[in-house]
C-alpha positions as CSV (number, residue, x, y, z in Angstrom):
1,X,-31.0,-23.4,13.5
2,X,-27.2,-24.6,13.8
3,X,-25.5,-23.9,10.6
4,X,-22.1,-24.6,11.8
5,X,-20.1,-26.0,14.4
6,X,-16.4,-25.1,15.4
7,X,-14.1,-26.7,17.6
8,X,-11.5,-24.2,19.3
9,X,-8.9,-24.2,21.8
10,X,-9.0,-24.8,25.6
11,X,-12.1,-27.1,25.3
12,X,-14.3,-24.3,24.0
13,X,-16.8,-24.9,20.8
14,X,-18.2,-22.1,18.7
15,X,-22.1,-22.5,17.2
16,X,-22.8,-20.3,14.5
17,X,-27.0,-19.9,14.5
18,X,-29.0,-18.4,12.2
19,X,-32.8,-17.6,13.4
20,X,-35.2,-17.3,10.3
21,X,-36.7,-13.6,8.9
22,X,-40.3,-14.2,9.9
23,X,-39.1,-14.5,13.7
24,X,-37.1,-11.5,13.4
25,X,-39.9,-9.6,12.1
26,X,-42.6,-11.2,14.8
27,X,-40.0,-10.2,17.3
28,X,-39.4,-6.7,16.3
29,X,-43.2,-6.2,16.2
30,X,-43.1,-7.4,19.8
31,X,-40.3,-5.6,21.0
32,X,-41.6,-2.1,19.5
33,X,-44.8,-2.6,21.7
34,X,-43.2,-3.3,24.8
35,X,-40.5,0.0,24.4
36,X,-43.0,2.0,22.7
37,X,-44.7,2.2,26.1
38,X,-41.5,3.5,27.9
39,X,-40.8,6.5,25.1
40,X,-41.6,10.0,25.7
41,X,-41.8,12.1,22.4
42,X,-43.0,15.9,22.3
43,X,-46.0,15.6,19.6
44,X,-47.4,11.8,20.4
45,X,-49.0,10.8,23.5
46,X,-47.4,8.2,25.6
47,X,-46.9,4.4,23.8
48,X,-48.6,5.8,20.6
49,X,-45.5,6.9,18.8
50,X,-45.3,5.1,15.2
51,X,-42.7,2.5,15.1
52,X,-40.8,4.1,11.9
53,X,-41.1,7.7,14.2
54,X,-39.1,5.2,16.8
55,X,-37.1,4.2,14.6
56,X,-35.8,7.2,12.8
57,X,-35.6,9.4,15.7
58,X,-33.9,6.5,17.5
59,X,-32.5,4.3,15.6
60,X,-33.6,0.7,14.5
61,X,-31.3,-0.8,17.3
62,X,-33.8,0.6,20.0
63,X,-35.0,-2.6,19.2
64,X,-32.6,-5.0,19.2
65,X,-31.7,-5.4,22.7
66,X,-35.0,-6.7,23.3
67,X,-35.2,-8.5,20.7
68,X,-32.1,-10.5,20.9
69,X,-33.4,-11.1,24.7
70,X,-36.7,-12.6,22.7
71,X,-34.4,-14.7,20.1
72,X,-31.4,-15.6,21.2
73,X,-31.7,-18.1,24.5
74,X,-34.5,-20.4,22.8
75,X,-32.0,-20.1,19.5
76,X,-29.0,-21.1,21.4
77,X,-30.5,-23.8,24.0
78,X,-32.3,-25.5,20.5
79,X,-28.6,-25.8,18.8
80,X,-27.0,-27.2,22.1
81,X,-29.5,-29.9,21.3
82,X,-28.9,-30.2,17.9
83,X,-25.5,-30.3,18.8
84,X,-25.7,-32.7,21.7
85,X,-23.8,-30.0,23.5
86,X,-23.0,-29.9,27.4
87,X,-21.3,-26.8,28.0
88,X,-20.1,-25.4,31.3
89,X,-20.5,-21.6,31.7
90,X,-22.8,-19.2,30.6
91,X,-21.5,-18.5,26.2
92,X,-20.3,-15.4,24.8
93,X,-22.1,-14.3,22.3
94,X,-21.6,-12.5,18.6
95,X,-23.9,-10.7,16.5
96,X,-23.5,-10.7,13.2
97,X,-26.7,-9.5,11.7
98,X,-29.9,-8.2,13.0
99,X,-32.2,-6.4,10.3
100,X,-35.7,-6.3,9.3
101,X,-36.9,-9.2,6.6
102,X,-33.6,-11.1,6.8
103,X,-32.6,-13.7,9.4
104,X,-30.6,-13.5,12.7
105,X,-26.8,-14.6,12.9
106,X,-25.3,-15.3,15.7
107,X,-22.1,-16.7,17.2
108,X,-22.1,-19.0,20.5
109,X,-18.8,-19.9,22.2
110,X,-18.8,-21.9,25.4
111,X,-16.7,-23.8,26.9
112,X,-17.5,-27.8,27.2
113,X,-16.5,-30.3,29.0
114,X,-13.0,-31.9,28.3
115,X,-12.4,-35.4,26.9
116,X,-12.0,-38.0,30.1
117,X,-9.3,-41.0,29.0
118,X,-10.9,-43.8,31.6
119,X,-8.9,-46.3,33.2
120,X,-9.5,-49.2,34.9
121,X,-13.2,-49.1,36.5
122,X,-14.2,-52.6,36.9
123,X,-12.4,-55.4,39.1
124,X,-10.6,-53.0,41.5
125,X,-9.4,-54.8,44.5
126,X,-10.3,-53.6,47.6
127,X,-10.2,-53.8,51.5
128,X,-13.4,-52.9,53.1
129,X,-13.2,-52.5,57.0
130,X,-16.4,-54.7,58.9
131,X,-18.7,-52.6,60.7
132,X,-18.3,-52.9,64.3
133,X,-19.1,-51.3,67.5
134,X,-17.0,-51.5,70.5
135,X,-16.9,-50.5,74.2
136,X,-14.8,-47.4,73.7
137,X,-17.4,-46.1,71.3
138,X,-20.2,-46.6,73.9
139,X,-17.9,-44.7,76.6
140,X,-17.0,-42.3,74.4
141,X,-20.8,-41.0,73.6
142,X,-22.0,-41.2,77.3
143,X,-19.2,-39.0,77.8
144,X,-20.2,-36.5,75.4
145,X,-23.6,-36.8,76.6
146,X,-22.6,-35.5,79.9
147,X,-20.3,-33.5,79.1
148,X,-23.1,-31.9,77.2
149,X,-25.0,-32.3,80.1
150,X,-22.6,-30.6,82.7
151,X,-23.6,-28.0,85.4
152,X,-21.4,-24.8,85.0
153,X,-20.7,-24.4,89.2
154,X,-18.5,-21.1,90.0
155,X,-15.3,-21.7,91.9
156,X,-14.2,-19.2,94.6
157,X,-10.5,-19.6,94.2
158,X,-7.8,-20.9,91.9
159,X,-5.6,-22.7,90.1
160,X,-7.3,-22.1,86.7
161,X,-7.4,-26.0,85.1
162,X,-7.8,-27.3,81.6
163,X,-11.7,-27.2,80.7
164,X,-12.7,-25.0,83.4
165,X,-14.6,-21.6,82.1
166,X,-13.2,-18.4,83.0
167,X,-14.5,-14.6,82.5
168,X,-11.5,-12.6,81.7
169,X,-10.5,-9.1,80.9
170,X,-7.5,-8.4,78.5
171,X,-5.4,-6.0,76.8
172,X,-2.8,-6.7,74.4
173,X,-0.1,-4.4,73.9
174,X,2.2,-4.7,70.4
175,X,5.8,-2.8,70.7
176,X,4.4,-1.3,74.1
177,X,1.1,0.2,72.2
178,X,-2.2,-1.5,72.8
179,X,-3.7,-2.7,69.5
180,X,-6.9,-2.8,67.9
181,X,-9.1,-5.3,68.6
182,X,-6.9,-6.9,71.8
183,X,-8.9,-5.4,74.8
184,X,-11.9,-7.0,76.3
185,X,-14.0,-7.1,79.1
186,X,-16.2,-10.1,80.8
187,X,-14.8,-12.5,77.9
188,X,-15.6,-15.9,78.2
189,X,-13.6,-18.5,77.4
190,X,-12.3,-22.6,77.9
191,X,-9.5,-23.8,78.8
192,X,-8.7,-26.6,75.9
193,X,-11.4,-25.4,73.2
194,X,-8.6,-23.6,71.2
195,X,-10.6,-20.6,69.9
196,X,-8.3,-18.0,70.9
197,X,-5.0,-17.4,69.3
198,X,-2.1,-20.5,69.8
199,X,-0.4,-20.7,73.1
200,X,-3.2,-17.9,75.1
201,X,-5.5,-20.4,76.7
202,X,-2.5,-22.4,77.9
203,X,-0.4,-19.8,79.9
204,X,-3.6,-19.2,82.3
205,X,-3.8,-22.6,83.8
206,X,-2.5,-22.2,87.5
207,X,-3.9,-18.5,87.4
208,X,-6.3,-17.6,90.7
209,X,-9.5,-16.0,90.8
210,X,-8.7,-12.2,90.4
211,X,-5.0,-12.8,90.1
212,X,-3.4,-10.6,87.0
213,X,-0.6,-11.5,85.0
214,X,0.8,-11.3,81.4
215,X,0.4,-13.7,78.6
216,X,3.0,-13.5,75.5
217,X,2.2,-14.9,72.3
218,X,3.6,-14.9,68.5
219,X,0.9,-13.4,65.7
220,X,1.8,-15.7,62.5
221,X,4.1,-14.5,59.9
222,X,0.6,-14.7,57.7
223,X,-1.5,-13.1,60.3
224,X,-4.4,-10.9,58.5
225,X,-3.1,-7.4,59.5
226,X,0.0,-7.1,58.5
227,X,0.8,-4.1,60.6
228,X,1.2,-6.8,63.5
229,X,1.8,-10.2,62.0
230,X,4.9,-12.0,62.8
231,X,5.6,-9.8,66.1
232,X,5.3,-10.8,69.5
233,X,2.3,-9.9,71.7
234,X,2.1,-9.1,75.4
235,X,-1.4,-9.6,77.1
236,X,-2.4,-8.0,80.4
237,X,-5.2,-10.7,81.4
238,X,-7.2,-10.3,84.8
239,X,-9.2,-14.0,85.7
240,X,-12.9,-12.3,87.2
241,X,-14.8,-15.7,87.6
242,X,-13.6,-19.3,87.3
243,X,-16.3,-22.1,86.3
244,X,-16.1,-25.8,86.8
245,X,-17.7,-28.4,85.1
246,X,-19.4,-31.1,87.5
247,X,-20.6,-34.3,85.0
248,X,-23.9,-35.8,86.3
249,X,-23.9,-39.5,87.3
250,X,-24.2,-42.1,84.9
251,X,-27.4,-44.1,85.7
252,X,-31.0,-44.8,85.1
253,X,-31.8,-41.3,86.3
254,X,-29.6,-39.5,83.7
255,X,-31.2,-42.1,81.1
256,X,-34.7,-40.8,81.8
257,X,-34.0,-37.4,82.2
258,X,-32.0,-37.4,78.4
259,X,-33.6,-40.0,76.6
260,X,-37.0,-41.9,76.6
261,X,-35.1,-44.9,77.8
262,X,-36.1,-46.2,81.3
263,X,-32.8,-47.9,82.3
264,X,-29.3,-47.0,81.2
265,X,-28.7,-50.1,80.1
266,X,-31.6,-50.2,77.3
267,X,-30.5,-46.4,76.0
268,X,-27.0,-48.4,75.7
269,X,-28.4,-51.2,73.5
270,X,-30.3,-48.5,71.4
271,X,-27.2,-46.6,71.0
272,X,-25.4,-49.9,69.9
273,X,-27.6,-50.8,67.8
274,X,-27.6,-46.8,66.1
275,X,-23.8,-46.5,66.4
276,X,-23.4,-50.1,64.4
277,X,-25.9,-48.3,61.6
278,X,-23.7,-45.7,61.6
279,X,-20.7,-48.0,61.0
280,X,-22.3,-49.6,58.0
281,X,-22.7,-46.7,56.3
282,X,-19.6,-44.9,57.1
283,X,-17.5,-48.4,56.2
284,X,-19.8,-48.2,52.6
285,X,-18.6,-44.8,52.5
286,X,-14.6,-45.1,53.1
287,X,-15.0,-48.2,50.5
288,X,-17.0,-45.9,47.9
289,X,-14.3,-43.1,48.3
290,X,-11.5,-45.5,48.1
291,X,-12.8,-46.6,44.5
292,X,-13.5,-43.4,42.7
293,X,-10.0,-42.1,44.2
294,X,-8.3,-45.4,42.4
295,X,-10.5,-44.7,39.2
296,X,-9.8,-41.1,39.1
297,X,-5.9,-41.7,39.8
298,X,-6.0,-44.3,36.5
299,X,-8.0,-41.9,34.2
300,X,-6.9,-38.8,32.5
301,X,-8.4,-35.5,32.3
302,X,-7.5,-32.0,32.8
303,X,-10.4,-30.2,35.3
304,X,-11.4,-26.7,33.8
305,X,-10.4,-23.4,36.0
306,X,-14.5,-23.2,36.4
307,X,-15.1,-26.6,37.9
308,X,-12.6,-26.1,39.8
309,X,-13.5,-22.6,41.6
310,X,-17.2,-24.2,41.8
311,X,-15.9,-26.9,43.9
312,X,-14.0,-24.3,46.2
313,X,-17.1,-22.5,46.2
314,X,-19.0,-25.8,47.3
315,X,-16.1,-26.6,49.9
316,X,-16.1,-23.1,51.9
317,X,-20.1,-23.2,52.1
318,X,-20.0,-26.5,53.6
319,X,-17.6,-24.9,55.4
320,X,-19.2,-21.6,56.3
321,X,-22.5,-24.1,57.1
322,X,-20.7,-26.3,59.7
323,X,-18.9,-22.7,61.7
324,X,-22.8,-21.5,62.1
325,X,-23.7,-24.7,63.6
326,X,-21.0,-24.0,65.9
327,X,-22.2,-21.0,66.7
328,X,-18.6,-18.8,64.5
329,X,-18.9,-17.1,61.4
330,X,-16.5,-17.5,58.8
331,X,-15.0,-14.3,59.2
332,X,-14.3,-15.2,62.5
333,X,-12.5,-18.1,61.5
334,X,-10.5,-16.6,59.2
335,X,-9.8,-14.0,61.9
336,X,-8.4,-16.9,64.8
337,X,-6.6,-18.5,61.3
338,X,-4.4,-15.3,60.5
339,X,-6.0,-16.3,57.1
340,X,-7.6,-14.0,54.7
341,X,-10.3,-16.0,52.7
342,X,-8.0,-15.9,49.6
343,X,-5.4,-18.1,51.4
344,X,-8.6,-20.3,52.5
345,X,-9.8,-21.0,49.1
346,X,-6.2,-21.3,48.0
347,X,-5.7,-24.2,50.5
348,X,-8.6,-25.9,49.3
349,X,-7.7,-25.7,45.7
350,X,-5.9,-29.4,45.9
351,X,-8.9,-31.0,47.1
352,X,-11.5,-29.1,44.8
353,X,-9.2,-29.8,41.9
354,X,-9.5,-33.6,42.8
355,X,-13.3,-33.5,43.5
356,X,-13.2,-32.0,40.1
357,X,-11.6,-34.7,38.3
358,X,-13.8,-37.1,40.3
359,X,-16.9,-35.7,39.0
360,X,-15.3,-35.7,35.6
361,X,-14.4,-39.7,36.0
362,X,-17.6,-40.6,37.3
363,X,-19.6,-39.1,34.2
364,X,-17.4,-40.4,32.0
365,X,-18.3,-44.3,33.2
366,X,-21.9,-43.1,33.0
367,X,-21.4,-42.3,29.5
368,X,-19.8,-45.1,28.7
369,X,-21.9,-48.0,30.0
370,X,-25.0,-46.2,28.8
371,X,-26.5,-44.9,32.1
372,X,-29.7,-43.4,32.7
373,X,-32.6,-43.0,34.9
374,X,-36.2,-44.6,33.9
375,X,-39.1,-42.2,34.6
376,X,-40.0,-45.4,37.4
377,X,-36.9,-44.8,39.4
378,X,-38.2,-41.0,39.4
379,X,-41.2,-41.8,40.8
380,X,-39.8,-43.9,43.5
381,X,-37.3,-41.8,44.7
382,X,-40.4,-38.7,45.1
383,X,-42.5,-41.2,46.9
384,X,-39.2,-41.4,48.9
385,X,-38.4,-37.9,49.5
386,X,-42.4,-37.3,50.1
387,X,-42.7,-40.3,52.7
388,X,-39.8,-38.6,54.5
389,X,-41.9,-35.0,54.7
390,X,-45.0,-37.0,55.2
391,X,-46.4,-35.3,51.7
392,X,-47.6,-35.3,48.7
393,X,-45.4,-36.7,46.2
394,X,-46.7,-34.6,43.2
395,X,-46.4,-31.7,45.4
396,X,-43.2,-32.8,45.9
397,X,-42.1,-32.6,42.3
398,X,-44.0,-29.4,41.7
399,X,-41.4,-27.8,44.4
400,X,-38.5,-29.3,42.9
401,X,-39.3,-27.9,39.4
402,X,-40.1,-24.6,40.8
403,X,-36.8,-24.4,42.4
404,X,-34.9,-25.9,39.4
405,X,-34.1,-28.7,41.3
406,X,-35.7,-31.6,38.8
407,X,-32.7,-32.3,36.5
408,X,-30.2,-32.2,39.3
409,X,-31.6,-35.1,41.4
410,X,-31.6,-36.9,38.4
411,X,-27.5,-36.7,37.5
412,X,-26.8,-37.7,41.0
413,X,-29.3,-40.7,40.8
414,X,-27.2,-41.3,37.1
415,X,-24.0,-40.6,39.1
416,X,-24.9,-43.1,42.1
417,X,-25.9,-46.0,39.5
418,X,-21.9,-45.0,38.1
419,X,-20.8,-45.6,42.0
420,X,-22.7,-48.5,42.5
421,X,-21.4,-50.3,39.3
422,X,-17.6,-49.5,40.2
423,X,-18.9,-51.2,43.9
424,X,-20.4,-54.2,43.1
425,X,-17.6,-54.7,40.3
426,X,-14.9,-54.6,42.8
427,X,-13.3,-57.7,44.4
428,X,-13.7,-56.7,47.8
429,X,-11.7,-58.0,51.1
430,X,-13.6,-57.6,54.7
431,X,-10.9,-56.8,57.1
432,X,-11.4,-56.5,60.8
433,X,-11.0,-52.4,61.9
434,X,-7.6,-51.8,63.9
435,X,-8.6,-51.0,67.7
436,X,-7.3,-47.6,68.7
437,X,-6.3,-47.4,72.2
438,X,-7.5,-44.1,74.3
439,X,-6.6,-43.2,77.4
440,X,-9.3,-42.6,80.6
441,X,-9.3,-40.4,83.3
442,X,-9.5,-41.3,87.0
443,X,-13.1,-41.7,86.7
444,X,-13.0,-44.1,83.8
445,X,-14.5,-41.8,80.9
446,X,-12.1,-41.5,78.1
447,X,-10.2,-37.8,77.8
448,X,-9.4,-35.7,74.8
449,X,-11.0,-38.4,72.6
450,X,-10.8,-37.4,69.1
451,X,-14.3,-36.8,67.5
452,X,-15.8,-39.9,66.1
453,X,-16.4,-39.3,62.2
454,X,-19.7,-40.2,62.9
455,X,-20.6,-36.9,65.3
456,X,-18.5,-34.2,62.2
457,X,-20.4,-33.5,60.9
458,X,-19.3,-30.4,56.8
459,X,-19.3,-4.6,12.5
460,X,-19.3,-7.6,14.4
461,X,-21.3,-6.5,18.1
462,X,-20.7,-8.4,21.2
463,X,-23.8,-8.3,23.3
464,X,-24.1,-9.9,27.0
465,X,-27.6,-11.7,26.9
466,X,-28.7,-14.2,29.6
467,X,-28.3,-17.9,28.9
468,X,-29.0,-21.0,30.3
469,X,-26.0,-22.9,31.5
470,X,-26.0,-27.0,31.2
471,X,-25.4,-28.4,34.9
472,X,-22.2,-29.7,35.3
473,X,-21.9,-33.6,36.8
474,X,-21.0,-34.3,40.4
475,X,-19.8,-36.9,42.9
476,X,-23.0,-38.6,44.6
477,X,-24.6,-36.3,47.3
478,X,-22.8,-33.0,46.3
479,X,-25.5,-30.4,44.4
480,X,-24.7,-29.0,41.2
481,X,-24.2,-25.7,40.0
């Protein structure tokens, strides 16, 4: 039972909860048969030791732990709901009396989520670019495709050129001394991928097959060891094997052997017809990002430190996920970065801080136009998820309740209806989207082209007792903590 409730500082609440005498008493008697099992005493066999024995010999707070683990959680999670209380970390908690035949005090504090001051959410103005699909796009794929595609054929003498593959062996010297972790044998690398340290990969083009020379280089000033950050490195490199790509011909030949497509030109119309889906959604995207940036900017609200660090947390995973596709973990990242993962979270603080505030906004307008999700829409969007799997959509839900998983689909369906309503109250603009020139090579397929966005993917006593935490709210498609 809540007794009290007490506003403090830095968005934090204190509950003071009182649990009544007969469930003290119950829970004692429950907690002295589960420890009386664990108790060895000379005179009494195993678990048969009398509970006042216990007690005495003991102490009456041989008891306690267990039984605050009994009382406590369903005491505290009843008064959030009394309370119509949100918070967002696990509470500290204060005991103030625990004793046979008279009730259980406690304190709760726990830190809440922070008073949003909306702005202006409804009849935004906004430019929304039309989805389109143009020829550059179409070249731009193939070329990935066979670049993808390309056979790796060795060539028996130099120059070394951008994008061939070349086995080296190096050793890096530092102030004349070789250092550790700069010598290598049978190393594989590609000329324009970048993945070795600024200015290396660019100082072997024009190298010939076995030919040795040096390579200097600069570590960064913020360079991970410190014993050679900042200083200049000299690199004895030796080219063993240079590899050449040769890009397979585009025709109906390469559509059959990549595709299920007879005829280049139907795998082109499918890939139109893909690419323009693509364009919908990413031009729905841009426009949905542009609007909860503007409604964000217009509201006030200061994130809390935890929301904050979640959403760096959230950031390097999706981060650490999209390396391992690539086949680099992220200590290897930070490694090529000259970055230790402090300075990585640090430089995503900006952004997490403003995702933050977004999440922040977007439950606010929730609130505020009464938004919630009908047991109907949870049904369809299991039959959804279900059709998707080809399952069962109870089986479905069983899974997701299992793995805690229930209530968070449910605030990012409440968060989405918040999107949509900022959408489809916006006065929006279609614009055409401005073309962006690319150069081609001799052989017409476009060179160095930056990665579509579509293909990035990425006595008072203080006790600790285990408590469930309220989820905090989210922009659409992110998980909660």
């Amino acid at each position: 039972m809540l007794n009290r409730l007490e506003k403090t500082d830095n968005n934090k609440i204190k509950l003071e909860i009182e649990v009544a005498a007969p469930d003290v008493d119950t829970a004692l008697a429950r907690a002295y048969h589960k420890v009386v099992k664990t108790i060895n005493l000379p005179g009494f066999r195993k678990g048969k030791v009398p509970r006042r024995i216990l007690e005495s010999r003991f102490g009456p707070e041989v008891l306690h732990e267990e039984v605050l683990e009994l009382l406590v959680p369903p005491a505290y999670e009843e008064a959030l709901k009394e309370a119509d209380i949100d918070p967002i970390d696990h509470p500290e908690f204060e005991i103030i009396q625990i004793e046979e035949g008279k009730p259980l005090l406690f304190n709760a504090v726990a830190e809440v989520l922070p008073p949003v001051e909306l702005g202006k959410y409804i009849g935004l103005k906004a430019e929304q670019d039309e989805a389109e699909v143009d020829d550059i796009q179409i070249e731009h794929h193939f070329y990935m495709l066979r670049e993808q595609n390309a056979r790796l054929v060795p060539r028996e003498k130099g120059p070394v050129k951008q994008g061939d593959l070349v086995t080296i062996d190096f050793k890096g010297f530092v102030d004349g001394e070789l250092f550790e972790g700069g010598e290598a044998e049978n190393y594989s690398l590609e000329l324009g991928s970048k993945s070795f340290m600024p200015g290396f990969e660019e100082q072997l083009i024009g190298f010939d097959l076995d030919e040795e020379k040096e390579v200097r280089v600069s570590f960064p000033d913020n360079y991970r060891k410190d014993d050679i950050a900042g200083k200049d490195a000299v690199f004895k490199v030796k080219i063993k094997q240079i590899k050449e790509k040769q890009l397979p011909d585009l025709d109906d030949d390469f559509a059959k052997e990549i595709s299920e497509f007879e005829t280049l030109e139907e795998m082109k119309a499918d890939l139109r017809e893909k690419l323009l889906k693509n364009a919908v959604e990413q031009s729905k995207t841009k426009l949905e990002e542009y609007l909860i940036e503007k409604v964000s900017n217009a509201s006030t609200v200061e994130p809390p430190k935890i929301l904050v660090e979640r959403q760096i947390d959230r950031i390097v995973g999706d981060l650490e996920s999209y390396l391992h596709y690539q086949g680099m973990s992220l200590e290897q990242f930070v490694e090529l970065s000259g970055k230790s993962k402090e300075d990585l979270r640090e430089d995503r603080r900006k952004e997490a801080g403003e995702r933050a505030k977004a999440n922040l906004v977007l439950d606010a307008v929730a609130k505020k136009e009464g938004i919630s999700i009908e047991d109907s829409e949870m049904e369809a969007k299991l039959n959804e998820i279900a059709k998707s799997y080809n399952d069962d959509p109870e089986r479905i839900r069983g899974i997701l309740e299992k793995q805690g998983r229930l209530p968070v689909m449910l605030e990012e369906m409440r968060i989405r209806k918040a999107i949509d309503l900022i959408v489809e109250g916006a006065e929006i603009k279609k614009v055409k989207k401005k073309a962006v020139k690319k150069k081609k090579t001799a052989d017409t397929e476009p060179e160095k082209l930056k990665k579509d966005t579509a293909n990035e993917a990425p006595a008072k006593k203080k006790v600790t007792i285990k408590a469930p935490v309220k989820k905090t709210k989210t922009v659409q498609g992110e998980s909660k903590e």
